[in-house]
N, C-alpha and C positions, 0 to 999 in steps of 0.2 A: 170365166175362170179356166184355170189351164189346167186339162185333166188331170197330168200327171201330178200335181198336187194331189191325186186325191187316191193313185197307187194303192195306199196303204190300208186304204177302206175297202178297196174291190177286191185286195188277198185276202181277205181274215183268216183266220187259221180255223184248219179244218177238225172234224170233232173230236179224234183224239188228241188234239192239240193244244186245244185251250187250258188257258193258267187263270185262276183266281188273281183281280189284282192285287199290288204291294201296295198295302193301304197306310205305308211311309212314304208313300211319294204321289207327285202332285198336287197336297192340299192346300199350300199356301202358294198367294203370289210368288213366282219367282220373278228374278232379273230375265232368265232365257223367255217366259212364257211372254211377257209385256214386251222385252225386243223383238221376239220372233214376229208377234202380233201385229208391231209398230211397221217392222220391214215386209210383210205382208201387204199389208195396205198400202204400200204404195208402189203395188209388184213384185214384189219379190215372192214367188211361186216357190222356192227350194224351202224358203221361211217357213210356207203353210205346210211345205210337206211334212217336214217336221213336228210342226204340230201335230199333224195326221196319224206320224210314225208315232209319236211319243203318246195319242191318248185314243187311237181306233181302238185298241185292243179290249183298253178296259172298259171305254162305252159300250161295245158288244157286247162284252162278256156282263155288267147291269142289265142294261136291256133283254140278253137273253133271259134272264131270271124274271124280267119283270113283266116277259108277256110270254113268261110259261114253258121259256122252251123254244120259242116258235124261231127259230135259226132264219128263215126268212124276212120273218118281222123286222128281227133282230138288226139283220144285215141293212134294210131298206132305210130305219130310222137312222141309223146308226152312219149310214152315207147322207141320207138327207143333212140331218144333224151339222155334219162338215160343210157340204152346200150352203145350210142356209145361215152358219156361223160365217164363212167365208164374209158372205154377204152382208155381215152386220157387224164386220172388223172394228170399224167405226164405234161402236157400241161398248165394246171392251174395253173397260177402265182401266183392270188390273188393279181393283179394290178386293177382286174375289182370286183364285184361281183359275186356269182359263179352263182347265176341266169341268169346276163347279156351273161356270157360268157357259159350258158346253152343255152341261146334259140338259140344266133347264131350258135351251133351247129343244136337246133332245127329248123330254117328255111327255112335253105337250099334247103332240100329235097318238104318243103312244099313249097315254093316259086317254086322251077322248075315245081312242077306239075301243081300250078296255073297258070303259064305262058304257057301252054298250053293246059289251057282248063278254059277260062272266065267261068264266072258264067251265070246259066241258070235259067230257071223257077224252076229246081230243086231248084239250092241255094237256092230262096228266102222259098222254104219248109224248109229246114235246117232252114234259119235263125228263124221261127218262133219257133222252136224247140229249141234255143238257148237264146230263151227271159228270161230267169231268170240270165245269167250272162249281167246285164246293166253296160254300161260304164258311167262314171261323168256327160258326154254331154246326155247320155239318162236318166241319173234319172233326170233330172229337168222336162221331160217333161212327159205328159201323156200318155197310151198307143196307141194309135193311133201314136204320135209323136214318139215314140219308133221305132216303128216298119216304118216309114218313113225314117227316120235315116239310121234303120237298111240296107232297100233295097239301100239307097242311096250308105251307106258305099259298098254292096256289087258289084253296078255298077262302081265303083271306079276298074282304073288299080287294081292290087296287091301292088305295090312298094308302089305308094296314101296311100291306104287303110290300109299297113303296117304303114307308118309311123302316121296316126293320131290315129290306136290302141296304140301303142307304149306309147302314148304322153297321149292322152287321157283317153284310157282304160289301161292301162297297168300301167303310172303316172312314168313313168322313165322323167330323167331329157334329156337337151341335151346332156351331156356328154355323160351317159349313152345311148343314141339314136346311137349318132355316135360311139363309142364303138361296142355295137350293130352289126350294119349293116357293120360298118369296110370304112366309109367315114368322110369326116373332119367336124369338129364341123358348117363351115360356109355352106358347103351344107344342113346340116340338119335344120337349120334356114331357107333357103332362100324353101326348097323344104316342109318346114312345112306351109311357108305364100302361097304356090299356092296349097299347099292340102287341107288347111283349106277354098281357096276359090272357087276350086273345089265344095267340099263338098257345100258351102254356095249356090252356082249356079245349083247346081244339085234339092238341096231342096226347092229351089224358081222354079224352073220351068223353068228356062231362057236356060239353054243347057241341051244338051242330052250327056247317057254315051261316044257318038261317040266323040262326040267335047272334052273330057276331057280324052281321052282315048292315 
């Protein structure tokens, strides 16, 4: 793979830099995403960089959310991610979007490490560190509520915590969720109404991470 494809992953923007992404854009197949993908694979290195340009940002800025903070995490998956997408060009239908069908590549890896290993008082240092990409549900609130949020979301399982970035921070649809994660549309409905009240129960005070865990 020709490095410089992959430019756009080894800049990310630095921490007062980051934007929440525009959760009008990249959900559905496009024409650009499947051509770019198409002229990839068979060489074409300026193709992938584009891809690179047009969805490092916002894979970053998920992942950062989803492992707490952790900017290095963040950055590691989030190259590999491109790496090992590169590598499975082949694989891209272009039934999904090439984002959707990016991060579930990017997951994986980040999901098995956080399942063995909760979040600790470290996390909640990350998360503060993470405070300029706000999700939907944190802009309305102020900063204090931000960052209440923020710990909530990170005493939350992983799988939780995945799915209300996803929905929330992220602004993919249900299709899109279950696509994603690779389960049926009616779980991701039914496991989105006890994440959401998880979350609500966590931020009132009434249980602890143990009882929702």
């Amino acid at each position: 793979m020709d490095p410089s494809a992959m430019n756009g992953v080894r800049s990310m923007p630095s921490e007062g830099n980051q934007t929440a992404p525009d959760p009008s854009k990249g959900h559905e197949p496009t024409v650009d995403d499947r051509e770019l993908a198409r002229r990839a694979r068979v060489g074409d290195h300026a193709a992938y960089a584009q891809l690179v340009a047009q969805y490092s940002d916002r894979l970053h800025s998920m992942l950062l959310h989803l492992v707490n903070g952790d900017r290095d995490l963040a950055a590691e998956f989030t190259q590999e991610a491109f790496v090992r997408a590169y590598d499975r060009l082949d694989q891209f239908e272009g039934a999904s979007s090439f984002y959707t069908w990016l991060y579930r590549l990017a997951r994986n890896r980040a999901i098995d490490l956080l399942e063995r290993k909760r979040p600790t008082a470290t996390a909640n240092e990350h998360l503060d560190q993470a405070g300029s990409t706000a999700s939907p549900l944190e802009e309305v609130a102020g900063e204090d509520m931000r960052q209440h949020v923020q710990r909530a979301l990170a005493r939350l399982p992983t799988a939780t915590r995945e799915l209300l970035l996803l929905r929330e921070f992220d602004g993919l649809d249900y299709d899109e969720i279950a696509t994603a994660l690779g389960v049926p549309l009616g779980t991701v409905k039914s496991r989105l109404n006890r994440a959401r009240a998880d979350l609500r129960a966590l931020l009132s005070g009434s249980v602890t991470a143990e009882d929702v865990a």
